[in-house]
N, C-alpha and C positions, 0 to 999 in steps of 0.2 A: 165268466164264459160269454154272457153275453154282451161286454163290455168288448171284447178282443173280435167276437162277431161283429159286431156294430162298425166296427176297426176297420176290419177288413173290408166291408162291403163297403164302405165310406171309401176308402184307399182304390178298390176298383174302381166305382164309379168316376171319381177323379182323376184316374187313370185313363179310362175310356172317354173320358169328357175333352181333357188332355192332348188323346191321340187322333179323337174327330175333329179338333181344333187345327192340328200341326199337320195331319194326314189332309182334309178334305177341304179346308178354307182356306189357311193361309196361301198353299200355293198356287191355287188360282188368284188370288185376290193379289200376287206376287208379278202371278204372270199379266193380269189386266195391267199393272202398273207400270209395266214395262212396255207393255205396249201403247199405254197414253202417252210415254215421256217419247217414244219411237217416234210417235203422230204429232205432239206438240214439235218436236225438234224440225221434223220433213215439213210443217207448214210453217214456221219459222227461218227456213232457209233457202235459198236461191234454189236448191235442186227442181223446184217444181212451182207452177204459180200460185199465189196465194188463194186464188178464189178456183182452183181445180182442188185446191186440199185445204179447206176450212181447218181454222184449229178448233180442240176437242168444246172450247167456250161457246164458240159462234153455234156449235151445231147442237149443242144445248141450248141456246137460247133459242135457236129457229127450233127446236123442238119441243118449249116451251109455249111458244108462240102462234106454232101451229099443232097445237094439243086439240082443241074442238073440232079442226079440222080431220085429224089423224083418227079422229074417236069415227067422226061421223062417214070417212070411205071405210078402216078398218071393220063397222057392221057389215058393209057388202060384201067384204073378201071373205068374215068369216062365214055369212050365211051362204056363200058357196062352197067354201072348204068343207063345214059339216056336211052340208047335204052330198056331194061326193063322196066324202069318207062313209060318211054312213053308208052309202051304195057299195061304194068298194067294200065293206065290212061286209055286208052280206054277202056280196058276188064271192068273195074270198070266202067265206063258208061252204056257201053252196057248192062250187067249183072245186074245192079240196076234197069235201065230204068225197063227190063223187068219182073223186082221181082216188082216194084211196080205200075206195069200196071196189072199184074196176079196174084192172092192172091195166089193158088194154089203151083204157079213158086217156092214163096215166101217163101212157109212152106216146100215145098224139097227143096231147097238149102239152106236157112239159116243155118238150124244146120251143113250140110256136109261145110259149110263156115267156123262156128265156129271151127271144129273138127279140121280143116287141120292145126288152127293155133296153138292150142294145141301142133305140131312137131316140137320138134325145129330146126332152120335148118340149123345147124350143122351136122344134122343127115339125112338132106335130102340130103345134097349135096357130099358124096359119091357115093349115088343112081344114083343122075343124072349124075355124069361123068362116072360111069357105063355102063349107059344106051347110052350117048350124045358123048360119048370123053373130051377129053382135051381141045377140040377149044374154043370159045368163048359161044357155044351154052347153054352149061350146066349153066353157069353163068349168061347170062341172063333169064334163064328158071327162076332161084334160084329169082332173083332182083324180076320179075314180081309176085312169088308164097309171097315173104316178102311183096312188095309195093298196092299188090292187097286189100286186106284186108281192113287195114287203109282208103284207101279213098272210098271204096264199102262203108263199114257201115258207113261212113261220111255221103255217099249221099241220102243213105237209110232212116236216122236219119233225112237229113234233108228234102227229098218230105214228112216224115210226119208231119215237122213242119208246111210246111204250111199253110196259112191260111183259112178252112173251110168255113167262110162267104164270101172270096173273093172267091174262089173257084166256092161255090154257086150263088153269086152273074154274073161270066164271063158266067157260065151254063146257069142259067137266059137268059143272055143276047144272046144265041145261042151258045156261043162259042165252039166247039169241044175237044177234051183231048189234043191234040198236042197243040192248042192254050193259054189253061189252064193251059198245063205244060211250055210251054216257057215263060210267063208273071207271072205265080203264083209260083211254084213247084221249078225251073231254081232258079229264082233269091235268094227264101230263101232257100236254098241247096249248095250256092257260101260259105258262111262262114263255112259251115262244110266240102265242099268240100277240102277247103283249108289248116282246122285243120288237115284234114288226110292227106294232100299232105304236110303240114309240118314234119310229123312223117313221112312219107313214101320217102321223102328227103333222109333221116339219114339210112333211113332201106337199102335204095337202096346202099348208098357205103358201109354199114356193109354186105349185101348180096354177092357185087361183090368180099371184100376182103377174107371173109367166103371162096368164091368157087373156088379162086385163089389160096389157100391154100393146095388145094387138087391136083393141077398140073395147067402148063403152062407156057411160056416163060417171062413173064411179068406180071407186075402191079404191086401194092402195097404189097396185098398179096403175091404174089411169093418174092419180096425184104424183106418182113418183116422174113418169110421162111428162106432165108439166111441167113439172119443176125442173126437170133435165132442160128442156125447150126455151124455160127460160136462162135457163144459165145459172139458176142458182144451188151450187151443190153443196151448201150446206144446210140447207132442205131437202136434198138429196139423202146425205148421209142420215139426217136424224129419221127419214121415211123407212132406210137401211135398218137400222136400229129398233126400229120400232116395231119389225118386221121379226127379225131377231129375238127379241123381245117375246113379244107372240109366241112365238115358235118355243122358246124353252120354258114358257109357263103351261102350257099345252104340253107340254114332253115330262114337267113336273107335275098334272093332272092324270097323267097314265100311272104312273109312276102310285101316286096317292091310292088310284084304283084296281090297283094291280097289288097292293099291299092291303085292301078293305076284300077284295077278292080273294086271295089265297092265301088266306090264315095259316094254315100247315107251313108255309115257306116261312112265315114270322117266328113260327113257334122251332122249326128246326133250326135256323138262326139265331136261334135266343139260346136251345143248348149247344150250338155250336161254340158259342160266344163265353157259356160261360165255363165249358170246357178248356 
């Protein structure tokens, strides 16, 4: 009996190792490949010139090459992008809390919410260095005005998921709004909170490079800046990339903490899974 157990769960497991393999790597790893032999062939061939479209070698080696380089503006960009996001994460607290304690709050500011994202902001962030300087100021202003958004209506989305009868039910029971909201409201508003602080990841170092663009001594964007000017874009592309790069290791840090976070989503998962 427990030889045929042992069996089975052996045979599962294998099974599920099997299906993360065929399901979630190779076809990415399918589609990257498709797309290097796309890039090697377009810099390989008359359609376009060779030094507007490095082949995928050259831009590894300039990435290679200019690796201490890439380390030492990437610090600037990200000590901007945090300290943004971090602003934007609270501002996103605060501002929800208060839309959805006040119905009234709620229907003035949503739409002026929606509107500002409508800008793109490309086009804001002339404005703010304008207004801010060249320092670091305007750049975080830009990160907080990108990262704000995403995780606001995350959280907005999710106090109304909550659950009504549980809601009803802690009222019943005496309980107060602050007590409602941290036991009912809190907990199911963690998975949407998180879906907007994954988009809001990527926004924040797309914002910090954006604003870098427009002036400063450092970062990613001011080296990318460079490099354009000089005409060499296969230091271009690997700045691209490296960018990229950033961006989905940070998108896979949410991810990690958002699974140390909500244990219950793990554990309904686990019998989902073995169901």
């Amino acid at each position: 009996m427990k030889k045929s157990q042992n069996t089975i769960r052996t045979n599962t497991t294998a099974y599920k190792t099997l299906h993360f393999i065929t399901g979630k790597i190779i076809p990415p790893v399918i589609a990257i490949a498709v797309f290097i032999t796309f890039w090697q062939y377009l810099s390989g061939s008359e359609l376009m010139p060779s030094f507007m479209m490095p082949s995928p070698a050259k831009v590894i080696k300039a990435f290679i090459n200019d690796w201490p380089v890439l380390l030492e503006h990437a610090a600037t960009t990200l000590r901007e992008a945090f300290i943004g996001l971090s602003i934007g994460i609270v501002l996103s607290f605060i501002v929800s809390i208060l839309m959805d304690a006040c119905r009234p709050l709620y229907n003035a500011l949503y739409p002026v919410i929606v509107v500002t994202q409508t800008i793109p902001s490309i086009a804001i962030a002339p404005l703010l260095t304008l207004w801010l300087g060249y320092g670091i100021t305007p750049k975080i202003v830009l990160v907080v005005i990108t990262t704000f958004f995403p995780i606001a209506v995350g959280l907005l989305d999710g106090f109304k998921a909550a659950d009504p009868d549980a809601l009803k039910l802690l009222k019943s029971m005496g309980a107060g709004p602050v007590k409602r909201f941290i036991h009912i409201k809190l907990p199911y508003s963690l998975g949407y909170f998180f879906s907007g602080l994954k988009i809001s990841v990527a926004y924040s170092i797309v914002g910090a490079v954006i604003s870098e663009w427009l002036g400063g001594s450092s970062g990613l964007g001011v080296f990318m800046t460079r490099v354009r000017k000089s005409f060499a874009y296969d230091r271009m592309f690997s700045v691209i990339i490296f960018i990229s790069g950033i961006s989905l290791l940070l998108m896979l840090a949410v991810i990690i903490i958002k699974w140390l976070v909500m244990p219950w989503e793990r554990r309904s998962k686990s019998v989902t899974g073995n169901k």
